[in-house]
N, CA, C and O atoms as a MOPAC input file, in Angstrom:
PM7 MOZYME 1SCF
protein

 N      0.84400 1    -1.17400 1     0.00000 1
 C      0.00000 1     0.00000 1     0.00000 1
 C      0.89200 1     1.24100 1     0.00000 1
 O      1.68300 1     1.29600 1     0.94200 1
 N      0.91400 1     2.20700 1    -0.84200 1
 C      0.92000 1     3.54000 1    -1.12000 1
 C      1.04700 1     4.56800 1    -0.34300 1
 O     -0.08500 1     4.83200 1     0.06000 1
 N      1.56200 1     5.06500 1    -0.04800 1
 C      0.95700 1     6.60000 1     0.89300 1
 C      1.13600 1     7.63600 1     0.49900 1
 O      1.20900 1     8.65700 1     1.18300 1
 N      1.24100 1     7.54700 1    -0.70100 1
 C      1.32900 1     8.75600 1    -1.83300 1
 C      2.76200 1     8.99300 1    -1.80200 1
 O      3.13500 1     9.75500 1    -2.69400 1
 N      3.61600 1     8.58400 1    -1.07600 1
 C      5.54200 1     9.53700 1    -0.91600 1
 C      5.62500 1     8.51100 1    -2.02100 1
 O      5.29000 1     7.32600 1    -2.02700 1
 N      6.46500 1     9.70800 1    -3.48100 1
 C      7.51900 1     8.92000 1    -4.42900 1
 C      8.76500 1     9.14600 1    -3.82900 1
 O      9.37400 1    10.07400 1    -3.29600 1
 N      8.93800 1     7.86400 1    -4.13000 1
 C     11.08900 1     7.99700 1    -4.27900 1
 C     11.74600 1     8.91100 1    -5.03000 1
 O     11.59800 1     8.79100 1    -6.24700 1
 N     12.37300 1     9.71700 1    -4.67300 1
 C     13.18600 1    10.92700 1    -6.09500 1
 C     14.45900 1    10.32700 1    -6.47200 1
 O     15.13000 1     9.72800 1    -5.63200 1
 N     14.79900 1    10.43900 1    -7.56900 1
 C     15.72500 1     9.78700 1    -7.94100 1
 C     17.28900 1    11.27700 1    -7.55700 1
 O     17.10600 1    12.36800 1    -8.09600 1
 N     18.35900 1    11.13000 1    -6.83900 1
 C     18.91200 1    12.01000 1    -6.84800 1
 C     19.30100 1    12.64100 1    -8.24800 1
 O     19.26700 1    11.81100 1    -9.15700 1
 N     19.69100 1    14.01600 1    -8.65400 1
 C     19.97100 1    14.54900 1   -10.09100 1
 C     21.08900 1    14.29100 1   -10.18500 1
 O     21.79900 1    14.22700 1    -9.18100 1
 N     21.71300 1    14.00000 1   -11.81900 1
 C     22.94900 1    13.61100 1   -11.71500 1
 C     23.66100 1    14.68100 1   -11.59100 1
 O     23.17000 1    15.80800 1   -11.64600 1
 N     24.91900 1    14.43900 1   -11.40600 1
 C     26.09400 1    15.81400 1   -11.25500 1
 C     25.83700 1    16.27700 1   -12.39900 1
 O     25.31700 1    15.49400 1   -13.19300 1
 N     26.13800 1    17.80300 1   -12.88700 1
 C     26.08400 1    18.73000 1   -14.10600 1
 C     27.17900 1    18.04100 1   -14.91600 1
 O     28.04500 1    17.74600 1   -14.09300 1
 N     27.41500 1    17.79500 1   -15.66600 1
 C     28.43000 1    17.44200 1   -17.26700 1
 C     29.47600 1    18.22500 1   -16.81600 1
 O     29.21400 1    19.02300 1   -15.91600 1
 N     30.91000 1    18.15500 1   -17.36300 1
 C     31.79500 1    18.85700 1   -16.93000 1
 C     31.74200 1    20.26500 1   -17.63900 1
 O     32.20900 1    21.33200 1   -17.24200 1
 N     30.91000 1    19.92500 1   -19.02300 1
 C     31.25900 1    21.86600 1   -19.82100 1
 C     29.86400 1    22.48300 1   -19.41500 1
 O     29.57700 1    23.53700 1   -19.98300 1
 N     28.75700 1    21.85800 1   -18.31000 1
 C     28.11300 1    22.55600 1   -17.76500 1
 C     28.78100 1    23.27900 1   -16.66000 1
 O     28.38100 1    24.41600 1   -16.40900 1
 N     29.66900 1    22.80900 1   -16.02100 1
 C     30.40500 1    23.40100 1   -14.90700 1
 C     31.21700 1    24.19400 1   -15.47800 1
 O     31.09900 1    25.30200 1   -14.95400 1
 N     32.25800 1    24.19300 1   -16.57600 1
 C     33.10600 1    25.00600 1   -16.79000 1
 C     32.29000 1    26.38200 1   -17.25100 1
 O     32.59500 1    27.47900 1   -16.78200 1
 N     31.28600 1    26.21500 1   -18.15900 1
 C     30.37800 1    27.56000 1   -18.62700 1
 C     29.71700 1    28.12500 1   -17.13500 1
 O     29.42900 1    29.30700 1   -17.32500 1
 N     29.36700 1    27.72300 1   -15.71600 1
 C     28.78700 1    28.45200 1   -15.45900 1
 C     30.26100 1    28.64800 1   -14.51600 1
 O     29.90600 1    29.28800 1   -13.52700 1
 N     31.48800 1    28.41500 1   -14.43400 1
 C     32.23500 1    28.51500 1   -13.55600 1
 C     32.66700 1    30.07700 1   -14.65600 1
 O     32.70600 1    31.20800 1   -14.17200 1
 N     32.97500 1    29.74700 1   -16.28200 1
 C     33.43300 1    31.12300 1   -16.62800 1
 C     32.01400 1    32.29200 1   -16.71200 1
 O     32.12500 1    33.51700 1   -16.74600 1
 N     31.15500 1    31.77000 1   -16.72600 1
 C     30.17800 1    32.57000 1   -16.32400 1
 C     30.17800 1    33.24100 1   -15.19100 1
 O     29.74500 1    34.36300 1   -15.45800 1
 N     30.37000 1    33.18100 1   -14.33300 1
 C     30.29200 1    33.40200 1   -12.52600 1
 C     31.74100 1    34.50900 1   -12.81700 1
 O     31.76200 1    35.65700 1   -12.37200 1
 N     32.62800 1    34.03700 1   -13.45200 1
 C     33.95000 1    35.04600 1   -13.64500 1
 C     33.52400 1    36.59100 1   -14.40700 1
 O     33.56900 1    37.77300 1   -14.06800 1
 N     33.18100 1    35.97400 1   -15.38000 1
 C     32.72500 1    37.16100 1   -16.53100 1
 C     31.61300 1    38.14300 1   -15.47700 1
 O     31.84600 1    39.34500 1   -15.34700 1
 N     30.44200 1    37.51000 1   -14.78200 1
 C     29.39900 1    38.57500 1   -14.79800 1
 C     30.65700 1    39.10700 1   -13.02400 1
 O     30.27300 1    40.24600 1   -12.75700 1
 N     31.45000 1    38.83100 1   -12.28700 1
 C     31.78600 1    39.50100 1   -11.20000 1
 C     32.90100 1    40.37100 1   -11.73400 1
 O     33.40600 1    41.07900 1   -10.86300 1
 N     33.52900 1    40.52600 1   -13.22200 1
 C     33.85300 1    41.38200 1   -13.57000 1
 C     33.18500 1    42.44400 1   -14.14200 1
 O     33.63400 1    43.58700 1   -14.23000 1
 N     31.91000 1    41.99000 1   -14.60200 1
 C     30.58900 1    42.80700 1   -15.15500 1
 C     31.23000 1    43.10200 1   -16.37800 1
 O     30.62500 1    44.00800 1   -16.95100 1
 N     32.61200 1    42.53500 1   -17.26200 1
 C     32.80400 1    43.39800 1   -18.51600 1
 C     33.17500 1    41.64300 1   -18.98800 1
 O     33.14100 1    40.60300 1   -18.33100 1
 N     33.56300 1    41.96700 1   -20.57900 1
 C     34.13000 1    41.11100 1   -20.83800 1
 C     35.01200 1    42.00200 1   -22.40300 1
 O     34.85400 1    42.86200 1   -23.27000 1
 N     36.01500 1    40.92200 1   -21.83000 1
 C     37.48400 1    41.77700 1   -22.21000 1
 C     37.69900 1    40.95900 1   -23.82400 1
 O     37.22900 1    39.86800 1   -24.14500 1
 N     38.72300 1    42.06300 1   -24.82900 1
 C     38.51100 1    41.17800 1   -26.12900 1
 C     38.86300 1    39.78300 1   -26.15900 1
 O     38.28900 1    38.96600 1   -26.87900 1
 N     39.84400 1    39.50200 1   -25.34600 1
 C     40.58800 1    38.43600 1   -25.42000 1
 C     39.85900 1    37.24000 1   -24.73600 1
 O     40.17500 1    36.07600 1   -24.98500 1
 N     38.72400 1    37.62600 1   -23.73400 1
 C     37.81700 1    36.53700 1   -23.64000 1
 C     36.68200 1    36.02100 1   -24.40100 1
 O     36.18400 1    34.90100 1   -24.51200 1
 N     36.27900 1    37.79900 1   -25.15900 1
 C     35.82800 1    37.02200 1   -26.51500 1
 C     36.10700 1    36.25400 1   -27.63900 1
 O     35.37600 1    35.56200 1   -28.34800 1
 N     37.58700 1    36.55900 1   -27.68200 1
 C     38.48000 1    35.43100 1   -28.64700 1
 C     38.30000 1    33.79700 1   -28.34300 1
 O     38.03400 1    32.93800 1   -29.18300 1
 N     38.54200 1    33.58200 1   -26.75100 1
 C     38.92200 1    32.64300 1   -25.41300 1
 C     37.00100 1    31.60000 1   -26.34200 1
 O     36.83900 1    30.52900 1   -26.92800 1
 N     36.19800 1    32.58500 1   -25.99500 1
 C     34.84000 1    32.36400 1   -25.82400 1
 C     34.84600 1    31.92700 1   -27.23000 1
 O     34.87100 1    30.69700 1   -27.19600 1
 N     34.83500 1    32.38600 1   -28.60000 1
 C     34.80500 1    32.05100 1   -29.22000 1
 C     35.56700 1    30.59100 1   -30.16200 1
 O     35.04700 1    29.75900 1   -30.90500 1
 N     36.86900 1    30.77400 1   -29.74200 1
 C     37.46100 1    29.27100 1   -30.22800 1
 C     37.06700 1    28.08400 1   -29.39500 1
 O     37.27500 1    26.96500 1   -29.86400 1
 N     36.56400 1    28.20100 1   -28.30100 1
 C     35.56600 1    27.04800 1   -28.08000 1
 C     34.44400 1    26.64900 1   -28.10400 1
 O     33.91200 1    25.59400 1   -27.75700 1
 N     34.05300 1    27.68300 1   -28.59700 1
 C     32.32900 1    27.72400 1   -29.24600 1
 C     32.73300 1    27.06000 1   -30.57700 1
 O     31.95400 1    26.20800 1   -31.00300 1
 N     33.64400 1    27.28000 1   -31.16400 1
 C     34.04500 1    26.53200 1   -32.60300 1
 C     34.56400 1    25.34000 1   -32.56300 1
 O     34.63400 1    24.69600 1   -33.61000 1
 N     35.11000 1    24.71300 1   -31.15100 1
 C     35.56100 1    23.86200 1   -30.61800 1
 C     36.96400 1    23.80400 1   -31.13100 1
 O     37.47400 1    22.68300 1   -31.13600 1
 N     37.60700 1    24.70500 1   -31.51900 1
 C     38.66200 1    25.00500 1   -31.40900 1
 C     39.67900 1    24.67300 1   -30.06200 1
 O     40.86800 1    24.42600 1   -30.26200 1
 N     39.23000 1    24.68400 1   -28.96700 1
 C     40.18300 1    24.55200 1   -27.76300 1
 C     38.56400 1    23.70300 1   -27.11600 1
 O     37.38600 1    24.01100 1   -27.29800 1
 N     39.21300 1    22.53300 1   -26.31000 1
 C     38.40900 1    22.35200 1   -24.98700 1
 C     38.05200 1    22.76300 1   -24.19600 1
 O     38.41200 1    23.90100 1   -23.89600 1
 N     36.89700 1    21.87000 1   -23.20800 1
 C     36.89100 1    22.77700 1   -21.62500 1
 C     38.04900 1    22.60100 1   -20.86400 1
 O     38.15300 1    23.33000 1   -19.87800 1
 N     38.92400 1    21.81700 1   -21.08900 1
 C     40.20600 1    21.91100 1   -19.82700 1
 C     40.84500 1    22.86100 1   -20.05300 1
 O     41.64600 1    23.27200 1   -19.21400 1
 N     40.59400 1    23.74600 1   -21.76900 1
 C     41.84000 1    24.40200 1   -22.30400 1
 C     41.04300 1    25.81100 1   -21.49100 1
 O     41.58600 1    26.56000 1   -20.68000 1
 N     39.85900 1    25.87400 1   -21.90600 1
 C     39.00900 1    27.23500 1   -21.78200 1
 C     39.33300 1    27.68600 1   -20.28800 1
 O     39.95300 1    28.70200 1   -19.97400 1
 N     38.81500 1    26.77300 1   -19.46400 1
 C     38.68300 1    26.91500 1   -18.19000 1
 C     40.54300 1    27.71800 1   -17.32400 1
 O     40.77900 1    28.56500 1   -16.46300 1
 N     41.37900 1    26.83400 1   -18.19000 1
 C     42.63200 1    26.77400 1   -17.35600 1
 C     43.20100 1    28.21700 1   -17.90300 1
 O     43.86400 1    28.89800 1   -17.12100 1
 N     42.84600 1    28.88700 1   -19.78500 1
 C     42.94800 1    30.05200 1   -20.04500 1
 C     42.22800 1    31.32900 1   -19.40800 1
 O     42.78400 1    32.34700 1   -18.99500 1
 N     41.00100 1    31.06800 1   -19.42300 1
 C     40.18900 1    32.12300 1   -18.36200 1
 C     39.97600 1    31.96800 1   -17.24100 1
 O     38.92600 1    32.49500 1   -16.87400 1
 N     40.70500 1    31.29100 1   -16.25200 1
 C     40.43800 1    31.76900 1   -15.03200 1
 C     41.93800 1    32.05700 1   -14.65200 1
 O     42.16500 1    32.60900 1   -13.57500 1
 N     42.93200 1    31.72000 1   -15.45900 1
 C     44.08600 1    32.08700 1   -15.26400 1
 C     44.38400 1    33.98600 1   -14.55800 1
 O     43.72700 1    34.96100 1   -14.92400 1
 N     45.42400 1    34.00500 1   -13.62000 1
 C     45.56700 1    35.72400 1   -13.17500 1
 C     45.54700 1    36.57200 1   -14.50900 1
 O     46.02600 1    36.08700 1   -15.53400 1
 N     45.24900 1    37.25400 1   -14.50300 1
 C     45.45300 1    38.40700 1   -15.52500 1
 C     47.26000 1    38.85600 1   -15.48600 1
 O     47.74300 1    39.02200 1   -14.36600 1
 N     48.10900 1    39.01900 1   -16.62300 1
 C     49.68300 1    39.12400 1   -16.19700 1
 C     49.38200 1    40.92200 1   -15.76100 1
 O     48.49500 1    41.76800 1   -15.86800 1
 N     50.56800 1    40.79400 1   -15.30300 1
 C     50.72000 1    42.22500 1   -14.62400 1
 C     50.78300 1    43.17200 1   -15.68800 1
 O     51.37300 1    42.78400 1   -16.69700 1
 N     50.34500 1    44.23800 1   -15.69300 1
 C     50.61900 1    45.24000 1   -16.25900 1
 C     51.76300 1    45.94000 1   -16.44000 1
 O     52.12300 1    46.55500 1   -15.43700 1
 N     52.81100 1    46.09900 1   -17.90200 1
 C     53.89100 1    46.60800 1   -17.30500 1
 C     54.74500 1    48.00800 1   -16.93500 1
 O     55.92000 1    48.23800 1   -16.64800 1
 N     53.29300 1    48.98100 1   -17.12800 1
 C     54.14700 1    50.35800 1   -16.39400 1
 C     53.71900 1    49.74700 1   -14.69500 1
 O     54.16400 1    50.47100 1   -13.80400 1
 N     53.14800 1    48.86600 1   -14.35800 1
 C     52.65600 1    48.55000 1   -12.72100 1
 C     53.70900 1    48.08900 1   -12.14100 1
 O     54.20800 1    47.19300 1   -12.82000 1
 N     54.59400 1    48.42200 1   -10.63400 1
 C     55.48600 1    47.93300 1   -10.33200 1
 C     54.84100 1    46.60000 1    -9.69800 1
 O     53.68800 1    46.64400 1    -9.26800 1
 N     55.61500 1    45.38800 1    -9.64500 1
 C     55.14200 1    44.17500 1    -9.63100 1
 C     55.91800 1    43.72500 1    -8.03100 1
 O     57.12800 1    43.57700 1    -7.86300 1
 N     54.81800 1    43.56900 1    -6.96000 1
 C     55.14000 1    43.08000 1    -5.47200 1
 C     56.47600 1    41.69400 1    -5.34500 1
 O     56.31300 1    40.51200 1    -5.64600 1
 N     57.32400 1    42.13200 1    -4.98600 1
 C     58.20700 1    40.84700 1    -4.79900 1
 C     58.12600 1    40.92400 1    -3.13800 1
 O     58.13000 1    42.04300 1    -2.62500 1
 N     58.05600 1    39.78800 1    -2.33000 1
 C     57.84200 1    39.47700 1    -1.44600 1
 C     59.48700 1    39.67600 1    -0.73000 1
 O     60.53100 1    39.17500 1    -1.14800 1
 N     59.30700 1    40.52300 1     0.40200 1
 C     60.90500 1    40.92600 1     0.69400 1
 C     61.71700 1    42.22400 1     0.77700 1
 O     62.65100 1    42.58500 1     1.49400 1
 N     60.79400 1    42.97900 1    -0.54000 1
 C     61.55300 1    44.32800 1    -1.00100 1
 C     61.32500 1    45.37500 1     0.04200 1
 O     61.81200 1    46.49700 1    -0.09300 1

């Protein structure tokens, strides 16, 4: 007998290029801009030009320093 409770089946984990799109998603909108070179980034893997291991490890990479910016060495 019934008591009306279904079993839920747990959801599976998200796909990995569901995670990488909302992981560079989550990057892009807390910068609120998006820069040319991530539209380049964005685009050769929309063409599948580069993977998600490639995308992910290029855009979330630091931004390089700027070079009129003097650059912190730990010590000075």
């Amino acid at each position: 007998m019934s008591n009306g409770a279904t079993s839920r089946q747990p959801l599976p984990p998200p796909s990995r290029s569901e995670a990488v799109r909302f992981s560079i998603a989550s990057t892009i909108m807390e910068g609120q801009s998006v820069s040319e070179d991530m539209e380049r980034l964005l685009h050769q893997w929309k063409e599948e030009a580069i993977d998600d291991d490639e995308l992910m490890r290029r855009a979330l990479e630091p931004e390089p320093a700027l070079a009129d910016e003097p650059v912190y060495t730990p010590g000075e």
